[in-house]
C-alpha positions in Angstrom: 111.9 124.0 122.3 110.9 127.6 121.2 108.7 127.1 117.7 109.7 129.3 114.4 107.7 132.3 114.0 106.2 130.2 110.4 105.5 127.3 113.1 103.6 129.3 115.8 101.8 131.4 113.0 100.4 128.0 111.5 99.1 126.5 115.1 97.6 129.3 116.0 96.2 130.0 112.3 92.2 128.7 111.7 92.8 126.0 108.8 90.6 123.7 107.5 90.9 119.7 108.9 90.2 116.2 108.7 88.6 114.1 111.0 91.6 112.2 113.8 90.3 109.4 112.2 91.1 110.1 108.7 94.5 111.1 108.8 97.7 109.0 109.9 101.2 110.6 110.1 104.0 107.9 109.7 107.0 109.3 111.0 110.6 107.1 112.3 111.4 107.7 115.5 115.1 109.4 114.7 112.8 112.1 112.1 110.4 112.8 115.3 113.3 113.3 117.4 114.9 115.9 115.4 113.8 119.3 116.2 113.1 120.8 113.1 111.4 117.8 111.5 109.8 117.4 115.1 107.9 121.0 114.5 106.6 120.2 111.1 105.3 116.9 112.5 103.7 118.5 115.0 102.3 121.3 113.0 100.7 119.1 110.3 99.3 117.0 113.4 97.4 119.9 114.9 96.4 121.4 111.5 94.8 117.9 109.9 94.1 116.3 113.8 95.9 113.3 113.1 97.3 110.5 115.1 100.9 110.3 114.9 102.4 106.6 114.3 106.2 106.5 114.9 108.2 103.2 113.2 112.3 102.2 114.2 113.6 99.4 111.4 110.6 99.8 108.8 107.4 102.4 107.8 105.6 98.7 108.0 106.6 98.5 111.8 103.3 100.6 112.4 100.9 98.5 109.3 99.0 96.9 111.9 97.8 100.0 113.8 97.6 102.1 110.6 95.3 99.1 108.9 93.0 99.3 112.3 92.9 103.0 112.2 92.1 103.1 107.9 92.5 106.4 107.7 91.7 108.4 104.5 95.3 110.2 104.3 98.5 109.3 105.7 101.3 111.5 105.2 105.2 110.3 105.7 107.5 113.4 106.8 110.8 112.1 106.0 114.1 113.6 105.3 115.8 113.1 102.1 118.3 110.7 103.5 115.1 108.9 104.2 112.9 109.1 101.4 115.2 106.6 98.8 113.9 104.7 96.2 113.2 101.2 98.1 111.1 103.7 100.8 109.4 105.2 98.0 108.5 101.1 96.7 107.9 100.3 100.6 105.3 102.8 100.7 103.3 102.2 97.5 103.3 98.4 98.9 102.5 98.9 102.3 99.5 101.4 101.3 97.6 98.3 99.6 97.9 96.2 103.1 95.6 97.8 104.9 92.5 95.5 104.2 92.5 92.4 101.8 91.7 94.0 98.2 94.5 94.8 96.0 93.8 98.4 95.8 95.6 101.4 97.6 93.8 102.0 100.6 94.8 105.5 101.7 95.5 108.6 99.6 99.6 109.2 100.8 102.1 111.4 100.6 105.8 112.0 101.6 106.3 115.1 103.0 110.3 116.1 102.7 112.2 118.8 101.5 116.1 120.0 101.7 115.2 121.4 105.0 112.6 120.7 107.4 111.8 124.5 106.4 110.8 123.6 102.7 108.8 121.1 104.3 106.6 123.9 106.7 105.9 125.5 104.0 103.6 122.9 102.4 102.2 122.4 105.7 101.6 126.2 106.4 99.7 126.1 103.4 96.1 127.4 104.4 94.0 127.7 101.4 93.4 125.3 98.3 95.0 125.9 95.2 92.8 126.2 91.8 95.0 125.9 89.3 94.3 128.7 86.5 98.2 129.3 85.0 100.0 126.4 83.6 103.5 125.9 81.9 104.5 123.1 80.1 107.4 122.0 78.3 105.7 119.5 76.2 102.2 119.6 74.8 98.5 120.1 76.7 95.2 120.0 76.0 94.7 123.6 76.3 91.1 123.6 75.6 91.0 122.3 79.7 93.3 125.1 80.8 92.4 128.8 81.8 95.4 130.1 80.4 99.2 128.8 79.9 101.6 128.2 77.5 103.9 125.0 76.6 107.0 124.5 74.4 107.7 121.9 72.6 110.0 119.5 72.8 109.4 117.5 69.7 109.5 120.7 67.4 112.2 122.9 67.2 110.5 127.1 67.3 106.9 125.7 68.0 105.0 126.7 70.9 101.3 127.5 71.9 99.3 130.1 74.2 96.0 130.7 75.2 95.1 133.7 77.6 91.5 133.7 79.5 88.7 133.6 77.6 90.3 133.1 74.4 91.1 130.1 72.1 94.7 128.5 72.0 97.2 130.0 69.7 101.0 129.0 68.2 103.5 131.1 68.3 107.3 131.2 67.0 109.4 129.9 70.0 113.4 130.8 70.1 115.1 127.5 69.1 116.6 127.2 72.7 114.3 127.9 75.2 115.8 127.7 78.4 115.5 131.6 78.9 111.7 131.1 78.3 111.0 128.4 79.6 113.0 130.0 83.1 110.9 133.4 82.5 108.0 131.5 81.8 108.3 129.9 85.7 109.8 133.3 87.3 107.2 135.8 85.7 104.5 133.6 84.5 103.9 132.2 88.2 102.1 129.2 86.8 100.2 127.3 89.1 101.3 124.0 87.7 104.2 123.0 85.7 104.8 120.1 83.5 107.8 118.5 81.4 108.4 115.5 79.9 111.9 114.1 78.0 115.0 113.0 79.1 115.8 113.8 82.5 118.1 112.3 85.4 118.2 113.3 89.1 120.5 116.4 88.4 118.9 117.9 85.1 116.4 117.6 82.4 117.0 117.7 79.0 114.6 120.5 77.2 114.6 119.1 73.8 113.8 115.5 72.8 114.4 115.8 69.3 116.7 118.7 68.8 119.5 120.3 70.7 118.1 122.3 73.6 119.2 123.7 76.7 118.8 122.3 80.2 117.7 122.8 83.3 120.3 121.6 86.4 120.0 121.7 90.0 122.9 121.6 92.9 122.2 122.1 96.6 118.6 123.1 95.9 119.7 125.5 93.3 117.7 125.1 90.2 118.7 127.1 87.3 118.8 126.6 83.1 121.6 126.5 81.1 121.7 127.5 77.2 123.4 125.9 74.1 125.9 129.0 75.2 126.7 127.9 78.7 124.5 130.9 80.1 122.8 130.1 83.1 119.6 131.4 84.6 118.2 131.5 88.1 114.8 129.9 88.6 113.2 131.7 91.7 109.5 131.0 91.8 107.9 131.3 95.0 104.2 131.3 94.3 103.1 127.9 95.7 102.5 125.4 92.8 102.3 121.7 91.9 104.2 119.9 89.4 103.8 116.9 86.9 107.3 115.1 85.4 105.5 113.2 83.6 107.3 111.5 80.9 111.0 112.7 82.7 112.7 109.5 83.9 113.9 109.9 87.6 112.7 113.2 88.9 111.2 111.6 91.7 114.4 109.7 92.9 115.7 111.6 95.8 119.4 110.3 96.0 120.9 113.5 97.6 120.7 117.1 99.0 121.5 118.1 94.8 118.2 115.9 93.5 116.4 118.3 91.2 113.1 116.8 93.5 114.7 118.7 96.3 115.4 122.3 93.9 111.8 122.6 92.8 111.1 122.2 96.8 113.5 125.1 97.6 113.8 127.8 95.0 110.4 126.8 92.6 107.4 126.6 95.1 106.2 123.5 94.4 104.1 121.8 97.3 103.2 118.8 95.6 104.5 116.6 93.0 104.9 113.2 91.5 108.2 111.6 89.9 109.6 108.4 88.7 112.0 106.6 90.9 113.6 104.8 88.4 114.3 105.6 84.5 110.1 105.6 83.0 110.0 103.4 79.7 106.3 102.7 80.1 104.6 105.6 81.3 101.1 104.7 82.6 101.7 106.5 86.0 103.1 109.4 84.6 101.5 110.3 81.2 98.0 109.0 83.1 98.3 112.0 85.6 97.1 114.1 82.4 94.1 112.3 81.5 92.6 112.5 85.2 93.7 116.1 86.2 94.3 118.5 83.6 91.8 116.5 80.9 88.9 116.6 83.6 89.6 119.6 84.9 88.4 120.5 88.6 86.7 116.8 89.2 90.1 115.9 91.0 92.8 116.7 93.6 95.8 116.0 92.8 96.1 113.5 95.0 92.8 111.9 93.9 94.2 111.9 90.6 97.5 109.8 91.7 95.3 107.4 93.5 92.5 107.3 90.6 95.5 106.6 88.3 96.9 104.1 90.4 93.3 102.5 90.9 93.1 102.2 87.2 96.6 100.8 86.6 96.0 97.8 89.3 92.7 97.4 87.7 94.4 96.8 83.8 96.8 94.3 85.5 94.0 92.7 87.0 93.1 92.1 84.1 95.5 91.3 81.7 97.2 88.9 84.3 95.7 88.9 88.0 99.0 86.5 89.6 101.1 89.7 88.8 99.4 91.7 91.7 101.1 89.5 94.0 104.3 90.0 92.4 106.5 92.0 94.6 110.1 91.2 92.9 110.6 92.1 89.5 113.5 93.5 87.0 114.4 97.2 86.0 111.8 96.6 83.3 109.4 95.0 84.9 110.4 91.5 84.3 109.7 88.2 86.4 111.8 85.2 87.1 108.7 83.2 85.4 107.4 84.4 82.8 103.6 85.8 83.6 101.3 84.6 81.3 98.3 86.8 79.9 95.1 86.3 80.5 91.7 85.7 77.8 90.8 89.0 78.7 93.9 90.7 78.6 94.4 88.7 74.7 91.5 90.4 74.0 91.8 93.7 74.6 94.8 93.2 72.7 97.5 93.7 75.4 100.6 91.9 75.2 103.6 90.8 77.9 105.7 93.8 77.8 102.0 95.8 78.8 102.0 93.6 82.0 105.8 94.3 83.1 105.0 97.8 82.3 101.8 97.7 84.2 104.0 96.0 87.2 106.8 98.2 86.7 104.9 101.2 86.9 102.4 100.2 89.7 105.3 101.2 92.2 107.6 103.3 91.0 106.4 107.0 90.8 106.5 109.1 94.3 104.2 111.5 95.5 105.4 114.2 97.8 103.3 116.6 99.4 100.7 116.6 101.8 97.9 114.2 100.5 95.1 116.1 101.9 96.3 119.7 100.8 93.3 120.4 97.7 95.0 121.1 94.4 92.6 121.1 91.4 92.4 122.4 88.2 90.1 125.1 87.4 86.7 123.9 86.5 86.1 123.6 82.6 85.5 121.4 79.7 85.2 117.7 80.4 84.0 114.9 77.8 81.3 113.9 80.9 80.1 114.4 84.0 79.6 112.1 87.2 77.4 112.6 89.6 77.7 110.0 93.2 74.6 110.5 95.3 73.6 108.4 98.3 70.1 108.1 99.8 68.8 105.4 102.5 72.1 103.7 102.1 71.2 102.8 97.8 74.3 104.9 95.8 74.0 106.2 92.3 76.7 106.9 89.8 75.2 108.6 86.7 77.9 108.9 83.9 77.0 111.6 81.4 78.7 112.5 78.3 78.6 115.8 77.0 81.1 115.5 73.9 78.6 114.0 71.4 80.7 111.7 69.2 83.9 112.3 71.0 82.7 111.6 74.7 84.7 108.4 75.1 87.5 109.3 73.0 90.8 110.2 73.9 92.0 113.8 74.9 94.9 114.0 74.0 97.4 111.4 72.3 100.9 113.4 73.5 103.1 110.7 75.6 102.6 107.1 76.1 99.5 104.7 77.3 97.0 107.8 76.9 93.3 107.5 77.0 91.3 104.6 77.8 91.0 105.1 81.6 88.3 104.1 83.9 86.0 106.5 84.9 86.8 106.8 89.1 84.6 108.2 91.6 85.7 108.4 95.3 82.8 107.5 98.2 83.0 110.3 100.6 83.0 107.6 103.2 84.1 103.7 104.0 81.4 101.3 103.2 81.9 97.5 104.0 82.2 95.9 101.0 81.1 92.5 102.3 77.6 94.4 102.3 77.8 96.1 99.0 75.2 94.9 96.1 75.1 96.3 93.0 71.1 96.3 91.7 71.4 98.2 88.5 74.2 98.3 85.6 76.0 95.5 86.4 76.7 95.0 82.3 79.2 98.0 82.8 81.2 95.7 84.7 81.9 98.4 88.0 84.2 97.6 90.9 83.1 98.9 93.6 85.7 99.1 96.6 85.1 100.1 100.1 86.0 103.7 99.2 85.4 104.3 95.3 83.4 103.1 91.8 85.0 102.3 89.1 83.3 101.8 85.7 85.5 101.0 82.7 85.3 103.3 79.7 82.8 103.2 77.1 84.7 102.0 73.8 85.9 105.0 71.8 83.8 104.1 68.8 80.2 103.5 71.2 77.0 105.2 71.3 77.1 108.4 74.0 74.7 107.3 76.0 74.3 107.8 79.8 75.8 105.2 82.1 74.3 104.7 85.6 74.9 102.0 88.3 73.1 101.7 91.8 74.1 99.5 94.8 73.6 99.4 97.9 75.8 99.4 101.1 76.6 100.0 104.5 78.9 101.4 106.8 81.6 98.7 108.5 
């Protein structure tokens, strides 16, 4: 087979790798037999060395050699007729089987696109992406951002910018906004978009509490429409990520006219995140906010799903630790028996509905992209710093603040279940957590996992005061 010219550029291209070890591709056997999906899976093996594990019925046909290989990243090319809802679920589940803790054990991604083309290109992607431009249709923190502007979609005319350097400002928006919002994405070439509100699989809604236009896709077409039927091309090519965060169903790939599939095609996005389903609770999605844009340049993207993730399996833990066995469960997150909560969930004043929306979420927000592909925000203002170091095998995480009074507080209070998450640090490599012994700060309650630390937040209201736990480990 004769490789595309964007194929044979990218082998040949220097780019920066993994080790074999520390990246899986998980690929069915029909994908790797067609030709164009056959390319990009061979061009994302050479580029991040990885071993290639191919599955017939089920991705979990291959668990057994993915759990012995434990790789950091494991990517799953897939075309959309592939990547459905239940593989979406499969994946999420069959990521926390690798070893016996009830974490995710490798940073994933599904790697798809309306052609095998919009797929290449996220692989052909050679260079990080620091995110300095950011649109939003609802509202940021824009004291973390470089520059960007967001409309909202709560009030009708309002809308804020901040250029570099300077301090956020509002501004007088149109009442519909579809026009600006599309101009904002064609000649504003953000580096990362975000919306929230109503939304389905073929459009979102621009308003939430007023009459707004939309935004539609068809046949990887993605274009606004106005109160006056006028419709407007988005063509945005400059790669990108983007963050549905509050939009119910964006993720849920159910055909080549899946608005997933448009912002592939015509709006240069490379990675994302979407729900599956219709979001009611909104810990995955609205969460994505407090760990990358509100600490800004500590985490991938991908980090930040997997930190998010992390902390939502550690709530549940809490508030009701059967649920993490609980596999089956209603569109809103309820069990045939009723889970009960536990002391500590009573006390930090959780109730029922938090654990089916804990357990509802837990599985039901994608990620496409490549996994290993570094999208971060700019550096700037965080509430405190975190510093891992490792020496003779003892590990120290020194928790900082560096907002005075307002170093445990929340960030920002837009969406749903905001604030409040763990602080997450990522080991730059496995340790075997039979071996791990924690010799100072145990009072801060940490979990410390065979590949990250997690240290619950300070209360909002507590003194700003450095937080620091040592253990000590080994390899496996």
């Amino acid at each position: 087979m004769r490789l595309s010219a964007l194929t044979a550029s990218l082998l040949a291209a220097s780019a920066s790798c993994v080790a074999a070890a520390d990246y899986a591709i998980v690929v069915s056997s029909r994908t790797a037999a067609d030709p164009a999906w056959s390319a990009v899976v061979s061009a994302l093996a050479e580029k991040r060395k990885a071993t290639v594990l191919k599955w017939e019925k089920s991705p979990e046909d291959v668990l057994p050699a993915l759990a012995a290989q434990h790789p950091q990243f494991t990517c799953f090319p897939a075309t959309p007729s592939e990547t459905t809802k239940a593989f979406v679920n499969a994946i999420h589940r069959m990521s926390r089987k690798l070893d016996s803790d009830p974490w995710t054990d490798t940073r994933w991604g599904i790697l798809t696109g309306l052609t095998a083309d919009d797929a290449m290109k996220c692989v052909a992607e050679k260079d990080p992406l620091t995110i300095r431009r950011v649109g939003s249709g609802t509202e940021l923190a824009m004291d973390r951002i470089v520059e960007g502007t967001w409309y909202c979609e709560l009030r009708q005319g309002h809308m804020v910018s901040k250029k570099p350097g300077g301090d956020a400002s509002e501004g007088k928006a149109p009442d519909d906004t579809t026009a600006a919002l599309v101009s904002l994405m064609n000649e504003g070439q953000p580096d990362l978009w975000v919306t929230s509100g109503h939304a389905t699989e073929r459009d979102w809604m621009i308003g939430f509490r007023y009459q707004n236009g939309f935004w539609k896709s068809k046949g990887g077409r993605l274009f606004g429409e106005d109160t006056g039927g006028r419709t407007f091309d988005v063509q945005s090519p400059n790669p990108k990520v983007y963050l549905p965060i509050g939009n119910c169903l964006m993720g849920h790939i159910d055909g080549p006219d899946a608005m997933a599939l448009a912002y592939m095609h015509s709006a240069g996005v490379r990675q994302m995140i979407g729900y599956v389903e219709p979001t009611w609770y909104g810990y995955m999605g609205w969460g994505m906010l407090d760990y990358f844009v509100e600490q800004p340049g500590r985490y991938t993207l991908s980090e930040a799903f997997t930190a998010n993730n992390i902390a939502l399996v550690h709530r549940l833990q809490m508030a009701c630790p059967e649920a993490l066995a609980v596999t089956t469960y209603g569109s809103m997150g309820q069990t045939r028996t009723p889970l009960k909560l536990s002391a500590a969930g009573k006390e930090a004043g959780l109730a029922a509905m938090d654990v089916s929306g804990l357990l509802f979420d837990r599985d039901m927000v994608a990620f496409y992209g490549d996994p290993a592909w570094d999208a971060r925000m700019a550096e700037g203002k965080c509430n405190y710093s975190q510093t891992l170091s490792e020496s003779d095998g003892t590990w120290t995480l020194t928790i900082t603040p560096q907002a005075g009074d307002d170093s445990w507080k929340t960030v920002n209070r837009n969406g749903s279940q905001r604030g409040g998450r763990p602080i997450v640090a990522f080991l730059p490599k496995r340790l075997d957590p039979a071996s791990i012994r924690i010799t100072e700060g145990k009072e801060h309650q940490p979990v410390i996992a065979d590949d990250f630390v997690l240290v619950p937040l300070p209360a909002a209201g507590a003194a700003a005061k450095p937080v620091r736990v040592v253990f000590t480990a080994s390899r496996p």
